[in-house]
N, C-alpha and C positions, 0 to 999 in steps of 0.2 A: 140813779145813773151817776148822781156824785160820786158815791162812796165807790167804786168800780172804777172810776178815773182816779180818783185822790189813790187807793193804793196804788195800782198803776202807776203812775206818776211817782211816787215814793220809791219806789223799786224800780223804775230807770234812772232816775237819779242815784240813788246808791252804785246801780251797775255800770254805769257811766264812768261815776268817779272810780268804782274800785280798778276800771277794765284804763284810763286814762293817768290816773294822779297816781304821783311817784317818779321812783328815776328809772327808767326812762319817761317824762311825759310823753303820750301819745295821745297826740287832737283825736276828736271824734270823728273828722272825716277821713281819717289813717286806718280807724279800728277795723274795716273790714276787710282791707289789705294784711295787718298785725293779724289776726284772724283766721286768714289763707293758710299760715303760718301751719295751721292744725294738719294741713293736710301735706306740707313738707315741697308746697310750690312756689313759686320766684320769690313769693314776699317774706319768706322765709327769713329771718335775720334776729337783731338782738332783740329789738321791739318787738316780733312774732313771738318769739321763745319766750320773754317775758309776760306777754297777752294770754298766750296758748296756754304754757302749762305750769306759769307760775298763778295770776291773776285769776284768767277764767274758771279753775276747781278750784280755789279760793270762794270766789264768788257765788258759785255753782253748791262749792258745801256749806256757804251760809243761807241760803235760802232753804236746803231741806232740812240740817240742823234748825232753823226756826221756826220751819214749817212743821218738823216733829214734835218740838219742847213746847207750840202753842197747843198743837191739838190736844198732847196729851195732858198739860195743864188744865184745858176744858174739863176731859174727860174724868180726871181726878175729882175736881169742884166740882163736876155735877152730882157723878155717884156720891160724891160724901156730903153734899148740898151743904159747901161752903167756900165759898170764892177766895179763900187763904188758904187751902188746901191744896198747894203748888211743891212739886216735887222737894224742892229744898227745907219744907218743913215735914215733909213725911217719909224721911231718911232714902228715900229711894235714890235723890242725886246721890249722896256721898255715900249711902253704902256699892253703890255702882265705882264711884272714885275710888274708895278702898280698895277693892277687887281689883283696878287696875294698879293702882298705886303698889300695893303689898310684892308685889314679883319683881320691881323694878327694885326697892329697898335690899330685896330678898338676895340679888342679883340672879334670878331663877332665868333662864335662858326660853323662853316660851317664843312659840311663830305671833306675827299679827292677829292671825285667823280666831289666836285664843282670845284677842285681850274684849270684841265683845261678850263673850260666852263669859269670861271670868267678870265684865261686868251687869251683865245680866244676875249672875249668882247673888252678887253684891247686893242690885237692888232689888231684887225676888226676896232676900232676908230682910232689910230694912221696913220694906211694905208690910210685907205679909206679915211679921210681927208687930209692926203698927198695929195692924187692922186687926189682927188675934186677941193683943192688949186692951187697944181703948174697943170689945162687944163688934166686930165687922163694923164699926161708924151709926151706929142708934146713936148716940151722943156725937155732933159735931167738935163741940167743944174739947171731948176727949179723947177724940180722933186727933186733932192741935198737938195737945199737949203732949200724949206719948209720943206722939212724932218729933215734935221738939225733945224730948229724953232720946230718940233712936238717934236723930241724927247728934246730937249733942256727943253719943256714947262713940259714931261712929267717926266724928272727926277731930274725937280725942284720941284713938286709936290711927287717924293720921296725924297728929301732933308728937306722939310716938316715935312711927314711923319715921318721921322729919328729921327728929331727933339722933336715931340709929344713921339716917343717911351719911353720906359723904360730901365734900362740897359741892361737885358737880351734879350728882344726883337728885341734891336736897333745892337747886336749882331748877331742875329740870320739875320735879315735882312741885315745887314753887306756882310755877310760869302753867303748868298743869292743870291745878287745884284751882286757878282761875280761869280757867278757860281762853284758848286761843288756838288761830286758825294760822297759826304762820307753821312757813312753809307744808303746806297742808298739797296734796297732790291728786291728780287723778286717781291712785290709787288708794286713797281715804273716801272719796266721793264712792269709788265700785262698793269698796265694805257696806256703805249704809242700803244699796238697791235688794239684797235679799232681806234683810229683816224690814221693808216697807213693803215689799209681794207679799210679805209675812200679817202684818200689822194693817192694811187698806182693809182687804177682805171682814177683818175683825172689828173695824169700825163700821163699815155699811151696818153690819151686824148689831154692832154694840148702841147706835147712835141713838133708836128708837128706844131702848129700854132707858136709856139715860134720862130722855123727856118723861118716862115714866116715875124714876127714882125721882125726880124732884115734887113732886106731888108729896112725897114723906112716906114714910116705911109703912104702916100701916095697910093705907092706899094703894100704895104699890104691891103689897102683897092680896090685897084685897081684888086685883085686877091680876092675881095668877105669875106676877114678878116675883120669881125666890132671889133675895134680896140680898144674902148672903153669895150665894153663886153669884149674882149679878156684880155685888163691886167686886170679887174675889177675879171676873173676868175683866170688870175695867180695870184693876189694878194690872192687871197681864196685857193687854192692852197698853196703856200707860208704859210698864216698864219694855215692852220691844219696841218703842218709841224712843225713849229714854236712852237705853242703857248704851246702845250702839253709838249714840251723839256723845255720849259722855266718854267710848273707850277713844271717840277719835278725836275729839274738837276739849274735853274736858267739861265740867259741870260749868255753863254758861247761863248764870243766874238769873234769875226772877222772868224770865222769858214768857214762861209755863205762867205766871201770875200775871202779867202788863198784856200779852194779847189775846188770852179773852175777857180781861175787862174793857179792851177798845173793841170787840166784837159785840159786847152786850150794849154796850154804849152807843155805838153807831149805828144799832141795829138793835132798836128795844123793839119788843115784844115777839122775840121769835125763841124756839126752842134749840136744843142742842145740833138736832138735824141740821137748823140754819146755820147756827154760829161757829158748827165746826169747818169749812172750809174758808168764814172769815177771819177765825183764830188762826189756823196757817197760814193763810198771809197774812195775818199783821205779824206773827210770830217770824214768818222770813224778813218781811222789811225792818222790824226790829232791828233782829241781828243783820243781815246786810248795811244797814245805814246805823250801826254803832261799830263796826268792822273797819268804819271809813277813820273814825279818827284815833280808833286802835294802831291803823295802820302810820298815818302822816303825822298823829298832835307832836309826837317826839321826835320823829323822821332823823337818823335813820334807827333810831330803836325802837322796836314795836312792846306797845302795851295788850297787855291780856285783853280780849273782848268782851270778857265776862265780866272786868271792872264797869268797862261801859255801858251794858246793860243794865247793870246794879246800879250805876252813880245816878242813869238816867229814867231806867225802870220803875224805882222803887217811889219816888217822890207823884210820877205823873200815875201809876197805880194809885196813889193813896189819895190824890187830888181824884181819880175816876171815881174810886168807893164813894167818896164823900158827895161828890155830884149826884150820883147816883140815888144815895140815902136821902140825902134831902127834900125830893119832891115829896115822898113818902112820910118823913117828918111831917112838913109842911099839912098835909093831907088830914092826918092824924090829929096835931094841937089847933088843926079850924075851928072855929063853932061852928 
């Protein structure tokens, strides 16, 4: 019953602050009047317009951005049964970034409609030739490392890029490549609803096999799992998770790696079934409550959110691993 209040409580706090702090402040007992606002009745004004439809799809698209980037984090680490096997080391973020990145450099004239489709492309080649490279993942280890060459090869190809830009451009790409939610609108929040009608159905589905890939190839094929087909589908999975968060918000890092090790953490001894709907939300509170000092640390200039995740993900990740490992140690050099 803790852990269900404790996120809880994480996530109205983030939403609080993000629906409150700033200029205009708006106390908490204003917010339902600013609120009203949506529907265009009396309390309509600057505080509403700023609540309505600046703040609240703000808010709104950080929770399913971190709801998306946690699950499919999960679902990457289980199929490849290795808990460092998180988007940004197995090229899918930045070959997703590329595909968007490339038409803006290019000055190619494309609708919104295109830029998840072009980043789907992106991380559909990054993955897939990961997974081609290092044998579909038999080896963890060399599942890592080509991933680290694809992405390496891919964000040299945006360093490129960068280069060809102009200054406004190379700006814009900038602010991009780190992920952030400013001025982000209800109509980045509609983008992400068809590719999750998309992607839900494919986890119910996919969740069960996951608990079974961890068991180990073998095994898994010994129990009728074609193992090959199967990460080839969580990888597909994974990137319509992905790739849509990345055309609208940008590659918002280590997201995919920090909540599901606080789902594993908070919640030992369950399988993927269990930990995927607590990796979405730690994955939304995450980003929600790293959003908050994206938005105010500098006020009135906003930092990327994807700094904040990074500054603060990567350290309490590597402190969960080690926790983690330890008992285990421990277990092990007993007499």
């Amino acid at each position: 019953m803790r852990l269900p209040l404790t996120l809880a409580g994480l996530l109205t706090a983030a939403a609080l602050a993000t629906l409150c702090l700033g200029t205009p402040v708006v106390p908490p007992g204003e917010l339902p009047g600013a609120l009203a606002g949506l529907g265009g009745g009396e309390h309509a004004g600057l505080a509403g317009v700023v609540v309505a439809e600046l703040r609240l799809p703000r808010l709104v698209l950080a929770i399913l951005a971190g709801a998306c980037l946690g699950v499919a984090g999960l679902v990457l680490q289980e199929a490849l049964r290795n808990q460092l096997a998180v988007p940004e080391m197995l090229g899918v973020s930045s070959g997703a970034a590329l595909g968007v990145a490339a038409p803006l450099v290019l000055t190619l004239s494309l609708p919104a409609v295109v830029e998840p489709l072009l980043a789907v492309g992106g991380a559909v080649c990054g993955g897939v030739f990961t997974l081609l490279a290092a044998g579909f993942g038999r080896s963890p280890s060399a599942v890592l490392l080509t991933g680290a060459a694809v992405s390496a090869a891919f964000q040299a190809a945006l360093l490129v890029l960068m280069v060809m830009a102009d200054q406004l451009d190379l700006q814009l790409i900038y602010r991009y490549l780190l992920g952030s939610l400013s001025a982000r609108t209800w109509a980045d929040v509609a983008g992400l609803w068809p590719w999750l009608l998309v992607a839900l159905p494919a986890l119910v589905l996919c969740a069960p096999v996951l608990s079974v890939l961890r068991l180990g190839d073998d095994d898994a094929e010994a129990l009728g799992v074609r193992v090959r087909s199967a990460r080839l589908a969580a990888l597909a999975v994974a990137i319509v998770l992905i790739a849509p968060v990345v055309a609208v918000c940008g590659p918002v890092a280590w997201v995919g790696f920090l909540a599901p090790q606080l789902a594993r953490r908070l919640l030992p001894g369950g399988d993927a079934v269990r930990w995927l709907p607590w990796s979405a939300g730690w994955g939304a509170a995450v980003v929600a409550l790293a959003d908050v000092p994206a938005r105010l640390a500098l006020a009135p200039v906003e930092t990327p959110v994807g700094a904040w995740t990074a500054l603060l993900g990567v350290p309490v990740g590597v402190a969960l691993l080690r926790a983690a490992r330890s008992p285990a140690t421990s277990r092990e050099v007993a007499p």
